[in-house]
KOLDRENLUM-200591 format. One record per atom (N, C-alpha, C): atom name; residue in one letter; y, x, z. Coordinates in nm, 2 decimals. Layout:
N
<pt><pakol>CA</pakol><keke>A</keke><c2>Y</c2><c1>X</c1><c3>Z</c3></pt>
...
//
This chain:
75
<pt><pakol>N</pakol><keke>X</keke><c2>0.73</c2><c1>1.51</c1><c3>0.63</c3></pt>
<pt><pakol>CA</pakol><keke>X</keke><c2>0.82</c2><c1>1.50</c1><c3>0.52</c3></pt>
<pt><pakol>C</pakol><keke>X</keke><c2>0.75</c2><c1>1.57</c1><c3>0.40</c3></pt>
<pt><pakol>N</pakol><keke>X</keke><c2>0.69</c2><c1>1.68</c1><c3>0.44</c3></pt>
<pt><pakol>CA</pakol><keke>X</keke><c2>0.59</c2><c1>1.76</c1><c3>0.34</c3></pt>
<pt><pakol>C</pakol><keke>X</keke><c2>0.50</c2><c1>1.65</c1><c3>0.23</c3></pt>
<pt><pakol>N</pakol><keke>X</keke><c2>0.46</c2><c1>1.52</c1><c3>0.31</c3></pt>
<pt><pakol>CA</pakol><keke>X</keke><c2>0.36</c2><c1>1.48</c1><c3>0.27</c3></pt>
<pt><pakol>C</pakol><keke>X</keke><c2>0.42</c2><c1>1.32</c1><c3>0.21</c3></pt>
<pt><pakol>N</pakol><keke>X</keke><c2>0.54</c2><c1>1.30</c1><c3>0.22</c3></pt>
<pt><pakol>CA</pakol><keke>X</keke><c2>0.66</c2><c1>1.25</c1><c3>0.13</c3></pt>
<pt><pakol>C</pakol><keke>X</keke><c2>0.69</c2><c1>1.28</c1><c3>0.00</c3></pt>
<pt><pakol>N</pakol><keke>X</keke><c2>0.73</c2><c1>1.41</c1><c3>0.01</c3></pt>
<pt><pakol>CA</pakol><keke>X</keke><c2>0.80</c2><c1>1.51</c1><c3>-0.08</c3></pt>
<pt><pakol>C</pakol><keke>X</keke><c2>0.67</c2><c1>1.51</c1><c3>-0.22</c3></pt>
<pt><pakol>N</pakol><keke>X</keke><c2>0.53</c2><c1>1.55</c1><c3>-0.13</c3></pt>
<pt><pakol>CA</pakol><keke>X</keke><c2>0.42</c2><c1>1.54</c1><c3>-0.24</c3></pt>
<pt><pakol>C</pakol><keke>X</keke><c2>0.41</c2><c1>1.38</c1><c3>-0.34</c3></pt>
<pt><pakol>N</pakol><keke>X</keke><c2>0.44</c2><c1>1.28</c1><c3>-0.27</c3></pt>
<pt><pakol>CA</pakol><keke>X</keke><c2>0.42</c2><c1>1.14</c1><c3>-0.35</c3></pt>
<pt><pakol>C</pakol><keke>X</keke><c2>0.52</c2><c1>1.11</c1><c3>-0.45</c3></pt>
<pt><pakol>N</pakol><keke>X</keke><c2>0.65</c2><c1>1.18</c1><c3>-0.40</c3></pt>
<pt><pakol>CA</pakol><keke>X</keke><c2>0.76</c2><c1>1.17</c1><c3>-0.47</c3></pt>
<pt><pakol>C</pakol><keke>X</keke><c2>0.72</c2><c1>1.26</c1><c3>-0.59</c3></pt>
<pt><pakol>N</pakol><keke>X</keke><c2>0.68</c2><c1>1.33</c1><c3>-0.59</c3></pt>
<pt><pakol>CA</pakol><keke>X</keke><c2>0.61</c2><c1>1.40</c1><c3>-0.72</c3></pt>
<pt><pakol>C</pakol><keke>X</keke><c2>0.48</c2><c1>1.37</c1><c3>-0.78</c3></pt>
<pt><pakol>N</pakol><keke>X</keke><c2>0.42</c2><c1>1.30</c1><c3>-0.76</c3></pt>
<pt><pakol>CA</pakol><keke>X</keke><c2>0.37</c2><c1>1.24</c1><c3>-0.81</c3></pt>
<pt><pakol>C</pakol><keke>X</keke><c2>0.39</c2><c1>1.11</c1><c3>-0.82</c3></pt>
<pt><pakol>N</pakol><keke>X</keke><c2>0.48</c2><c1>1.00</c1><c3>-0.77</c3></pt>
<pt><pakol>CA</pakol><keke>X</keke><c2>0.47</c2><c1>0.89</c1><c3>-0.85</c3></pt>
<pt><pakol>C</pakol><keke>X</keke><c2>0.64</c2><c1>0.90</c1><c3>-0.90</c3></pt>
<pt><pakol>N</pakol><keke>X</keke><c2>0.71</c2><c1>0.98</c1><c3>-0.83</c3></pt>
<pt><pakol>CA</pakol><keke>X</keke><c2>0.85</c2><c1>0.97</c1><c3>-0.89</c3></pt>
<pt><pakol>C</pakol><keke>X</keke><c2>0.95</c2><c1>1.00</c1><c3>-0.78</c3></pt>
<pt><pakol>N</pakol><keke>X</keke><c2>1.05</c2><c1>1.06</c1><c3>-0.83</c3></pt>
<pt><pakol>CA</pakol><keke>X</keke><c2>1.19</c2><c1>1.06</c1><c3>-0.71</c3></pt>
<pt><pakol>C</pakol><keke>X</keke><c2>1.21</c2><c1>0.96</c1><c3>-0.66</c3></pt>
<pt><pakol>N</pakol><keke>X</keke><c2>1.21</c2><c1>0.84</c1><c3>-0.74</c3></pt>
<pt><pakol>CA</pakol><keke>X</keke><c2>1.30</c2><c1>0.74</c1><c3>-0.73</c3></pt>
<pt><pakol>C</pakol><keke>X</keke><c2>1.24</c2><c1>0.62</c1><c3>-0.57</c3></pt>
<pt><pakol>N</pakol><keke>X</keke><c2>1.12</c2><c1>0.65</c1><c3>-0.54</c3></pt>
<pt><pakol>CA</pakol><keke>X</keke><c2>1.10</c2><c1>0.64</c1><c3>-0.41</c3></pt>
<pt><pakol>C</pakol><keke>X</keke><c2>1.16</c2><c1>0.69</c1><c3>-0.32</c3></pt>
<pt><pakol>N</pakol><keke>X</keke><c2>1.17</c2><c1>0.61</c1><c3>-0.26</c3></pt>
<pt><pakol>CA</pakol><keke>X</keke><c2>1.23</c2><c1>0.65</c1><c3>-0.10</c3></pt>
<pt><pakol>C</pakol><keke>X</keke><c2>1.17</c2><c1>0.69</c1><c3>-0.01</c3></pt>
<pt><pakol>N</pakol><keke>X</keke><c2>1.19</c2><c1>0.80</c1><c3>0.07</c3></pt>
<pt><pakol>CA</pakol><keke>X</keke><c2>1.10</c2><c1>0.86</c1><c3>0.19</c3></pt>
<pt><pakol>C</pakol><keke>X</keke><c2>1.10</c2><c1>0.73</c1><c3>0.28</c3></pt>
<pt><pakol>N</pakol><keke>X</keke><c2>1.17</c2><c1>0.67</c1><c3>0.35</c3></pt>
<pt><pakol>CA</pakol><keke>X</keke><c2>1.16</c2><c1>0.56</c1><c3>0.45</c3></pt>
<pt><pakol>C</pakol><keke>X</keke><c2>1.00</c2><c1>0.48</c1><c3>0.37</c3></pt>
<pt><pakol>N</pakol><keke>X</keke><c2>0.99</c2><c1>0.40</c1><c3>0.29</c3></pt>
<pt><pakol>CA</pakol><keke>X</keke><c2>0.94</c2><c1>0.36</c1><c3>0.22</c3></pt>
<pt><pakol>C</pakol><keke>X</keke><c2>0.80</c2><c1>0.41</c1><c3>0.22</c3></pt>
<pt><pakol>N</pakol><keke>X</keke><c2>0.79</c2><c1>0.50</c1><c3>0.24</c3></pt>
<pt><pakol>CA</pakol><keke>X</keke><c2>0.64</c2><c1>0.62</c1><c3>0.21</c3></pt>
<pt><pakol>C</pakol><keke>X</keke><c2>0.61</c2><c1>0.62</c1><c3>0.34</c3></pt>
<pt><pakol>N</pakol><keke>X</keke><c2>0.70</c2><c1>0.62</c1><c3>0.46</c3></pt>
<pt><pakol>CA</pakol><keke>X</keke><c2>0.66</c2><c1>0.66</c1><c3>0.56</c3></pt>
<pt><pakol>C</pakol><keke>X</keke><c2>0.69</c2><c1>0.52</c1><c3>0.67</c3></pt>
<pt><pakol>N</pakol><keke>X</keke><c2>0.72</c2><c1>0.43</c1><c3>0.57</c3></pt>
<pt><pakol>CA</pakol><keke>X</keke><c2>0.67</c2><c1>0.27</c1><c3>0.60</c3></pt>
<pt><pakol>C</pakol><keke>X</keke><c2>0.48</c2><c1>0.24</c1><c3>0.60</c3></pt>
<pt><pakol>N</pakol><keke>X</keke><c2>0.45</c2><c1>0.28</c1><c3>0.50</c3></pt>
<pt><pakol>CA</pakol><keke>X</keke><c2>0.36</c2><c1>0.25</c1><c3>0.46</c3></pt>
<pt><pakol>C</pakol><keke>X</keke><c2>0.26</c2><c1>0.34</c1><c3>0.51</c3></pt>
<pt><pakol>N</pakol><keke>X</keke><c2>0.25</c2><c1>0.45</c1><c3>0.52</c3></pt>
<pt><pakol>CA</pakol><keke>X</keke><c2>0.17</c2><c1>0.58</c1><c3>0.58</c3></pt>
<pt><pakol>C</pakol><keke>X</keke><c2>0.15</c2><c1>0.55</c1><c3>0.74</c3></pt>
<pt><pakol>N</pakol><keke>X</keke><c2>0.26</c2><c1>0.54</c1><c3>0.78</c3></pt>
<pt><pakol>CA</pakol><keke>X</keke><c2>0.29</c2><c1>0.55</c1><c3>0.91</c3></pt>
<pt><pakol>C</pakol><keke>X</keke><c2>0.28</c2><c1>0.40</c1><c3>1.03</c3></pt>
<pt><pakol>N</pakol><keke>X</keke><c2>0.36</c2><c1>0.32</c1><c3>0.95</c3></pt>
<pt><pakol>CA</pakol><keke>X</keke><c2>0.39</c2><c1>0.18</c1><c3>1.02</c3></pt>
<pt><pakol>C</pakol><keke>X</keke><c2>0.34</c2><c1>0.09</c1><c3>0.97</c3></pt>
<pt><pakol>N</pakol><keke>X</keke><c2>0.23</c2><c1>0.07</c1><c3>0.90</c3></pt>
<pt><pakol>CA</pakol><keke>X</keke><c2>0.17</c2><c1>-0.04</c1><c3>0.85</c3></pt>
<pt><pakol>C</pakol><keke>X</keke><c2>0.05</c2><c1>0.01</c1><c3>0.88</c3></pt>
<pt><pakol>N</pakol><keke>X</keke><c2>-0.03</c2><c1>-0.13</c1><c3>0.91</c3></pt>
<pt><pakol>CA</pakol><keke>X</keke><c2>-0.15</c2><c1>-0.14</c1><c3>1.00</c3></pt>
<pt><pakol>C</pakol><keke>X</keke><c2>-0.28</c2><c1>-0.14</c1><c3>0.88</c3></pt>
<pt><pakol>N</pakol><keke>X</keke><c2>-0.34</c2><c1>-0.05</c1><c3>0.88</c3></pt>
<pt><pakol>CA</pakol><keke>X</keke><c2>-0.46</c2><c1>-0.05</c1><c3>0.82</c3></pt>
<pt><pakol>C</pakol><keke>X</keke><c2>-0.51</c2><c1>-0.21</c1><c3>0.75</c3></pt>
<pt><pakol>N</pakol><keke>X</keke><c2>-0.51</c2><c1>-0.27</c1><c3>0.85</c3></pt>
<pt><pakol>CA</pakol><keke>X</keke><c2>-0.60</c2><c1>-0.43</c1><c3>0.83</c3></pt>
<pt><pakol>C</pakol><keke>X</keke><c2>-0.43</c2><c1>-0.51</c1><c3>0.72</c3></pt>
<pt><pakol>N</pakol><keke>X</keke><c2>-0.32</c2><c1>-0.49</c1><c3>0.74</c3></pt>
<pt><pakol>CA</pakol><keke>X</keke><c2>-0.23</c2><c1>-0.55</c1><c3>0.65</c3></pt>
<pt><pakol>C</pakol><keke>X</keke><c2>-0.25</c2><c1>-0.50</c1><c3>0.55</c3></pt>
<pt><pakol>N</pakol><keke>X</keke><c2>-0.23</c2><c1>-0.35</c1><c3>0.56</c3></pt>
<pt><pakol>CA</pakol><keke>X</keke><c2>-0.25</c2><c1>-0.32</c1><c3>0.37</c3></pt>
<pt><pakol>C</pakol><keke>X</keke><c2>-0.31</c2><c1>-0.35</c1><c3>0.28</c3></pt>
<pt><pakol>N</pakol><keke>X</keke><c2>-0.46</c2><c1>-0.36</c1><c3>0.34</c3></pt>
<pt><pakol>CA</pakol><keke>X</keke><c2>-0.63</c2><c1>-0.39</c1><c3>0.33</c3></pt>
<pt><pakol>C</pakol><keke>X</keke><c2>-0.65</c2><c1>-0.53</c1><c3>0.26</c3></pt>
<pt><pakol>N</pakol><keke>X</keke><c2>-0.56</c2><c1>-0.63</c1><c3>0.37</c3></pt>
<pt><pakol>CA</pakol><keke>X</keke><c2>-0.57</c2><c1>-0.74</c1><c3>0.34</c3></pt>
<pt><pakol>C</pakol><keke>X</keke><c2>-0.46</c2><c1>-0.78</c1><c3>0.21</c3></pt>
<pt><pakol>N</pakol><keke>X</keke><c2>-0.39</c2><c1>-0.75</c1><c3>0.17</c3></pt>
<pt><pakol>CA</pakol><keke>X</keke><c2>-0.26</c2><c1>-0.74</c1><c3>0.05</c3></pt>
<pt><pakol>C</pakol><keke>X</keke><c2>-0.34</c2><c1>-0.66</c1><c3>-0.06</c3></pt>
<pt><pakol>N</pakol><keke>X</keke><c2>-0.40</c2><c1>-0.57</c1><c3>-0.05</c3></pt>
<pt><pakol>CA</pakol><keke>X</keke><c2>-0.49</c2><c1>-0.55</c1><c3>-0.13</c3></pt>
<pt><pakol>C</pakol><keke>X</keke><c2>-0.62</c2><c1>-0.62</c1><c3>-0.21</c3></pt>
<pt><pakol>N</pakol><keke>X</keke><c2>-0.69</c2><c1>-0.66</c1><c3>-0.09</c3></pt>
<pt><pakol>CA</pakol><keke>X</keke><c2>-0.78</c2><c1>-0.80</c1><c3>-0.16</c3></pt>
<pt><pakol>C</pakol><keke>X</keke><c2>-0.72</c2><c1>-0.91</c1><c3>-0.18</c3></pt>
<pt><pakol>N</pakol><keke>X</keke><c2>-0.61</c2><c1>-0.96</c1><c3>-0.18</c3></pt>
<pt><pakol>CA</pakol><keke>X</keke><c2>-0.57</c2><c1>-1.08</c1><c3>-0.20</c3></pt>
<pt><pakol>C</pakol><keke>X</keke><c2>-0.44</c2><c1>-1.10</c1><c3>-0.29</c3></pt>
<pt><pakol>N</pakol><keke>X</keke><c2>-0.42</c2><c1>-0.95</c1><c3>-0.31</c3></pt>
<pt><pakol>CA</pakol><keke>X</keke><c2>-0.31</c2><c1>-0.92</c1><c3>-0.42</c3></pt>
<pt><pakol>C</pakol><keke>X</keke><c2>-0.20</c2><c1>-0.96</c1><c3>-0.40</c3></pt>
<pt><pakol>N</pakol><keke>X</keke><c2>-0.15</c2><c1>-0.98</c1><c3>-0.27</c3></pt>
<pt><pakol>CA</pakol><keke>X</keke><c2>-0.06</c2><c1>-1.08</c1><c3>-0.24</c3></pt>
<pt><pakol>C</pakol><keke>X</keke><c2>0.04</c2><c1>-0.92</c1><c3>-0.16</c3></pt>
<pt><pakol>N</pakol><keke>X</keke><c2>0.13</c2><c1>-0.91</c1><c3>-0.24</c3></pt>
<pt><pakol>CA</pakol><keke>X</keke><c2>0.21</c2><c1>-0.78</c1><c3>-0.17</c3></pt>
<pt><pakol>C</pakol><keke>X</keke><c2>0.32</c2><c1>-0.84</c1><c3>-0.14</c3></pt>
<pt><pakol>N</pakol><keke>X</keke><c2>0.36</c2><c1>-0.96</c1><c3>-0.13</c3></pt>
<pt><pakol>CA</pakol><keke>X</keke><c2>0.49</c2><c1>-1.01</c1><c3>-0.05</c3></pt>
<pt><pakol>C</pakol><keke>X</keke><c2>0.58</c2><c1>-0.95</c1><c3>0.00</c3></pt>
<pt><pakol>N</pakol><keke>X</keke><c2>0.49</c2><c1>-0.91</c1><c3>0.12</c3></pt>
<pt><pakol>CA</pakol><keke>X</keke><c2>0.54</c2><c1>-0.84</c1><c3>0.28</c3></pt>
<pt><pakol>C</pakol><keke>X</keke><c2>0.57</c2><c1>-0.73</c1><c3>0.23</c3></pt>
<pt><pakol>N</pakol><keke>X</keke><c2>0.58</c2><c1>-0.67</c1><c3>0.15</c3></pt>
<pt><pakol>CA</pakol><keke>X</keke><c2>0.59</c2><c1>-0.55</c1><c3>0.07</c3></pt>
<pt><pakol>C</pakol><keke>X</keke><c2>0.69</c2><c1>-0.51</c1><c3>-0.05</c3></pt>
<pt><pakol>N</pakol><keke>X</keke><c2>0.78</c2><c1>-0.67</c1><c3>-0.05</c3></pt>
<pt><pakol>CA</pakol><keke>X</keke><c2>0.79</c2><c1>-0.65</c1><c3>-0.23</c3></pt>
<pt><pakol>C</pakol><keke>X</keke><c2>0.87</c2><c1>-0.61</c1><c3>-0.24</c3></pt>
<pt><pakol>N</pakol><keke>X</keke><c2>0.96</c2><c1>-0.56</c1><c3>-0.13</c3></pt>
<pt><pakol>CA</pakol><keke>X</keke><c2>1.10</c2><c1>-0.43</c1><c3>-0.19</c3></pt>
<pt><pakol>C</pakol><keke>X</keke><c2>1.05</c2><c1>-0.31</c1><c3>-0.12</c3></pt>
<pt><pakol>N</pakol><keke>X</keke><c2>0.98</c2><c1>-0.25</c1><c3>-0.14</c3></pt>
<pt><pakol>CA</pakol><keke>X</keke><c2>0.90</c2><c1>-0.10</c1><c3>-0.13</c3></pt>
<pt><pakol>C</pakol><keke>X</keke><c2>0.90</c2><c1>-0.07</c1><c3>-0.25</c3></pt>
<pt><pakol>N</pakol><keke>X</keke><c2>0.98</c2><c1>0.05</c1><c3>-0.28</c3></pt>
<pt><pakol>CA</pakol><keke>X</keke><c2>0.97</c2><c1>0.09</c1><c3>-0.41</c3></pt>
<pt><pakol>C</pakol><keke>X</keke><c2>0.81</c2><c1>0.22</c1><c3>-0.34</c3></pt>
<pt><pakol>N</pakol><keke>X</keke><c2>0.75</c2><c1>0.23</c1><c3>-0.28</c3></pt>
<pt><pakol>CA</pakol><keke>X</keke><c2>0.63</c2><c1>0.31</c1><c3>-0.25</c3></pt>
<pt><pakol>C</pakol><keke>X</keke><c2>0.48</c2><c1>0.21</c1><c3>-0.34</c3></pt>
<pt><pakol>N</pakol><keke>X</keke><c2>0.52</c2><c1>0.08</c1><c3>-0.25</c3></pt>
<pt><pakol>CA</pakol><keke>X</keke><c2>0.39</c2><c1>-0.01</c1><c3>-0.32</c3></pt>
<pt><pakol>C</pakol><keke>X</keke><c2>0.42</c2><c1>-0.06</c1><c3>-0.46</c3></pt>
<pt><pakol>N</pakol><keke>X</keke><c2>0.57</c2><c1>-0.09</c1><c3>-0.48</c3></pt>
<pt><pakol>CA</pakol><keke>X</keke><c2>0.58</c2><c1>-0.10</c1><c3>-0.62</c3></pt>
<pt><pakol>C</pakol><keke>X</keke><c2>0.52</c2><c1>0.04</c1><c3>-0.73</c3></pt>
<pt><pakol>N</pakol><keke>X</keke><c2>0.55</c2><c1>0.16</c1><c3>-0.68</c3></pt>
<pt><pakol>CA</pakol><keke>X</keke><c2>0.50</c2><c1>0.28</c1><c3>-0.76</c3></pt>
<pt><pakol>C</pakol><keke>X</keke><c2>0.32</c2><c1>0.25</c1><c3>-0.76</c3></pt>
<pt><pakol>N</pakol><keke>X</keke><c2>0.26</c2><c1>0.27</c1><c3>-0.66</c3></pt>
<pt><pakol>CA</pakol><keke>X</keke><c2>0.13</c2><c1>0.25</c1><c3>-0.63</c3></pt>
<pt><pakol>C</pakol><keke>X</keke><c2>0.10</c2><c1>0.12</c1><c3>-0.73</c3></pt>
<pt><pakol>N</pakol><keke>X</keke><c2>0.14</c2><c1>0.02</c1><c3>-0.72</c3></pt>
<pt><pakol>CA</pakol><keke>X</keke><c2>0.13</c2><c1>-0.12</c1><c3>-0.84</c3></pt>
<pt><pakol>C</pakol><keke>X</keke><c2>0.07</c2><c1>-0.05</c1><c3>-0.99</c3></pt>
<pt><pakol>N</pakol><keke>X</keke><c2>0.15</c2><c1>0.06</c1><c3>-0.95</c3></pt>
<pt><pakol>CA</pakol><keke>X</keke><c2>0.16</c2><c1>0.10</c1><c3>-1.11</c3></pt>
<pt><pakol>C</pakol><keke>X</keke><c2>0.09</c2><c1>0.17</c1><c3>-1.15</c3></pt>
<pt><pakol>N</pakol><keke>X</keke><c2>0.04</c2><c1>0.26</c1><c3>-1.08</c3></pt>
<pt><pakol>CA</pakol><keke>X</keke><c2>-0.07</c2><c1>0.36</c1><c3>-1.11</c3></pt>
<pt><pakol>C</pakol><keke>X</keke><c2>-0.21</c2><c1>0.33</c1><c3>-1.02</c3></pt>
<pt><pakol>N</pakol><keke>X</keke><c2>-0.32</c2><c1>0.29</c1><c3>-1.07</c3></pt>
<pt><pakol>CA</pakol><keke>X</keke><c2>-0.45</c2><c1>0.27</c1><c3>-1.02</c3></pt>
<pt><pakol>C</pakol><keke>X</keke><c2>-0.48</c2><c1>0.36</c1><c3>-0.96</c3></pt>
<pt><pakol>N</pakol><keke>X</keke><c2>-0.51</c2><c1>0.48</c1><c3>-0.98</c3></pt>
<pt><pakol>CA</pakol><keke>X</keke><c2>-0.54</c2><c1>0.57</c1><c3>-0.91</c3></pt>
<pt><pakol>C</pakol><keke>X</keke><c2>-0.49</c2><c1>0.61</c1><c3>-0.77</c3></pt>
<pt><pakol>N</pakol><keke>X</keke><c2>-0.38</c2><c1>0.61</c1><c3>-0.78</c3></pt>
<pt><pakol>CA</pakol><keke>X</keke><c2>-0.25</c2><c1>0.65</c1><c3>-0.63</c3></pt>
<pt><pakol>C</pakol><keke>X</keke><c2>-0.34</c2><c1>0.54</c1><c3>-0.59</c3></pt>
<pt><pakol>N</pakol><keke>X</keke><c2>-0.33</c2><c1>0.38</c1><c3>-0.61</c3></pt>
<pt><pakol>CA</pakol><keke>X</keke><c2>-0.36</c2><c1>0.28</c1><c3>-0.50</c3></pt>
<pt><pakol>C</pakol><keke>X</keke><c2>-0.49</c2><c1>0.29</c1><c3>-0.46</c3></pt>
<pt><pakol>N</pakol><keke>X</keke><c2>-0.58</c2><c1>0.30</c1><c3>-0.56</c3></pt>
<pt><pakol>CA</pakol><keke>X</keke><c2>-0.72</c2><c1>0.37</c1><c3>-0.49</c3></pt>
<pt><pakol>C</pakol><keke>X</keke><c2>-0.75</c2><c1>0.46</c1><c3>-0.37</c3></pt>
<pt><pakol>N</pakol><keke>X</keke><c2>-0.63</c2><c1>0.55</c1><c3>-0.40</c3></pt>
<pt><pakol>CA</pakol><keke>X</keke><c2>-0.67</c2><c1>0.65</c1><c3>-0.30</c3></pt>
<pt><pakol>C</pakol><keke>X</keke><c2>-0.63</c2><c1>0.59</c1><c3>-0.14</c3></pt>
<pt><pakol>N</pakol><keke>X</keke><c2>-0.49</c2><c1>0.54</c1><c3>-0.16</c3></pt>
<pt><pakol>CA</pakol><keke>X</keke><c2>-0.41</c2><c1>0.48</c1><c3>-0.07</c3></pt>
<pt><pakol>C</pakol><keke>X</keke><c2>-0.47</c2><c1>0.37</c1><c3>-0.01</c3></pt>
<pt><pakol>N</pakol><keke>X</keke><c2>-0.58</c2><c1>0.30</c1><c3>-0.08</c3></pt>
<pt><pakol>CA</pakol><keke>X</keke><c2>-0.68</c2><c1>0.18</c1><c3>0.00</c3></pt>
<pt><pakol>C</pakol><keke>X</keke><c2>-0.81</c2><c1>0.23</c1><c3>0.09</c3></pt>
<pt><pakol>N</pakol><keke>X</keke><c2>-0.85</c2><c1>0.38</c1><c3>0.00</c3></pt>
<pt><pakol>CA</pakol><keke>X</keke><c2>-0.97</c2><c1>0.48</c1><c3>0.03</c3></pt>
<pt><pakol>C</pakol><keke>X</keke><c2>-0.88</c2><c1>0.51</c1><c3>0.18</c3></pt>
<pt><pakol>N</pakol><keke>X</keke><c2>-0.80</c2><c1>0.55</c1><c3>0.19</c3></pt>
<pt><pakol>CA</pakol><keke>X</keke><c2>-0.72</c2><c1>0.63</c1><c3>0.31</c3></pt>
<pt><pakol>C</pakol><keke>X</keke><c2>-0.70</c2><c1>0.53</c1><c3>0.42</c3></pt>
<pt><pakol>N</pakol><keke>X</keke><c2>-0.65</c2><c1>0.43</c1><c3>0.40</c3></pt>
<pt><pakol>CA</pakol><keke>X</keke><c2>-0.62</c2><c1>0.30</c1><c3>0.49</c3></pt>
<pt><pakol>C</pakol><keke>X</keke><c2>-0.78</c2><c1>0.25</c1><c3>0.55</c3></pt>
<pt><pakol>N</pakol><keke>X</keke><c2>-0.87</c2><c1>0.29</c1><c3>0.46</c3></pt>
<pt><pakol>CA</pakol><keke>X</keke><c2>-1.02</c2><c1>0.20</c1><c3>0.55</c3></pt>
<pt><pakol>C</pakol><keke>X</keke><c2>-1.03</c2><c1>0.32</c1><c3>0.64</c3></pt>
<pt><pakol>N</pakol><keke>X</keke><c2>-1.05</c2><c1>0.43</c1><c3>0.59</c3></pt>
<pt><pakol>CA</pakol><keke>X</keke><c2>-1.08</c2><c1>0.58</c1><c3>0.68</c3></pt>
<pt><pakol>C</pakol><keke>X</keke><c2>-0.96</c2><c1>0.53</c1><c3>0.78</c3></pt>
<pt><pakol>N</pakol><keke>X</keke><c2>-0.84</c2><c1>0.51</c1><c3>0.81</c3></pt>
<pt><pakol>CA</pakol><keke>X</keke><c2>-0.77</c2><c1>0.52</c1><c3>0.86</c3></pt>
<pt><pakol>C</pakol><keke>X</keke><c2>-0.83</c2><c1>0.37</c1><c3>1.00</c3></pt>
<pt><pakol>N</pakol><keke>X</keke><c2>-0.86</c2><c1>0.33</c1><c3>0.95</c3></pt>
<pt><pakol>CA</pakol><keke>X</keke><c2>-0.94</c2><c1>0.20</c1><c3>1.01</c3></pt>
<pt><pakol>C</pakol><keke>X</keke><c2>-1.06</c2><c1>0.20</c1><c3>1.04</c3></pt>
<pt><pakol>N</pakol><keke>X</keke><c2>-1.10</c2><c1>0.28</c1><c3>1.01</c3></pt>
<pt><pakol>CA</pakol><keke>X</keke><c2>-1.26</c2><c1>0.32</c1><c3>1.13</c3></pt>
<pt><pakol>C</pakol><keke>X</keke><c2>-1.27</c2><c1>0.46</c1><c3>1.18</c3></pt>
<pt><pakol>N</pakol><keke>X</keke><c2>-1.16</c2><c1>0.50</c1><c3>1.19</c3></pt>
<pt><pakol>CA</pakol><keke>X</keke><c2>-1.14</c2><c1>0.60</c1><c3>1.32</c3></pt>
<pt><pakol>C</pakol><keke>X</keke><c2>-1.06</c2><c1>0.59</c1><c3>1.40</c3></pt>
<pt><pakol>N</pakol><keke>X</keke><c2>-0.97</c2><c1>0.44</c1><c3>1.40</c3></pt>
<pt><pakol>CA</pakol><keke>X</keke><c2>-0.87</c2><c1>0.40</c1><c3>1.53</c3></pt>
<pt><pakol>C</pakol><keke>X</keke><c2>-0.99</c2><c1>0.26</c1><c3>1.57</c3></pt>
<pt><pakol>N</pakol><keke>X</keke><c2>-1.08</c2><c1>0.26</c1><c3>1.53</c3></pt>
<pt><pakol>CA</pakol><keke>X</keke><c2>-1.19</c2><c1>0.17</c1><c3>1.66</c3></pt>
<pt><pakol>C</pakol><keke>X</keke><c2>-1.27</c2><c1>0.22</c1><c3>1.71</c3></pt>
//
């Protein structure tokens, strides 16, 4: 929740914890990855977490940096 609470402050209250911890937690490295190169956030598109991340380059940077690391230490 600690680690919620941080994103909510930085990209805004108005995110939802579920949402954050959709995406942190329950989404698979190789989905996010692939929504990412192909820009295609669909599967995604009422996440107020990926809409905030939309917004700010940086947050998604890191959040794509974290999802590969996240993806070559679960093979």
């Amino acid at each position: 929740m600690k680690n919620c609470a941080e994103w909510q402050k930085y990209l805004g209250k108005k995110i939802r914890t579920q949402d954050i911890i959709t995406i942190l937690e329950s989404t698979e490295p190789d989905d996010f990855l692939q929504a990412y190169r192909t820009q295609n956030w669909g599967v995604f598109k009422n996440n107020s977490f990926i809409a905030a991340l939309l917004n700010k380059t940086t947050a998604l940077k890191y959040m794509v940096l974290a999802k590969k690391v996240e993806l070559q230490t679960t093979k």
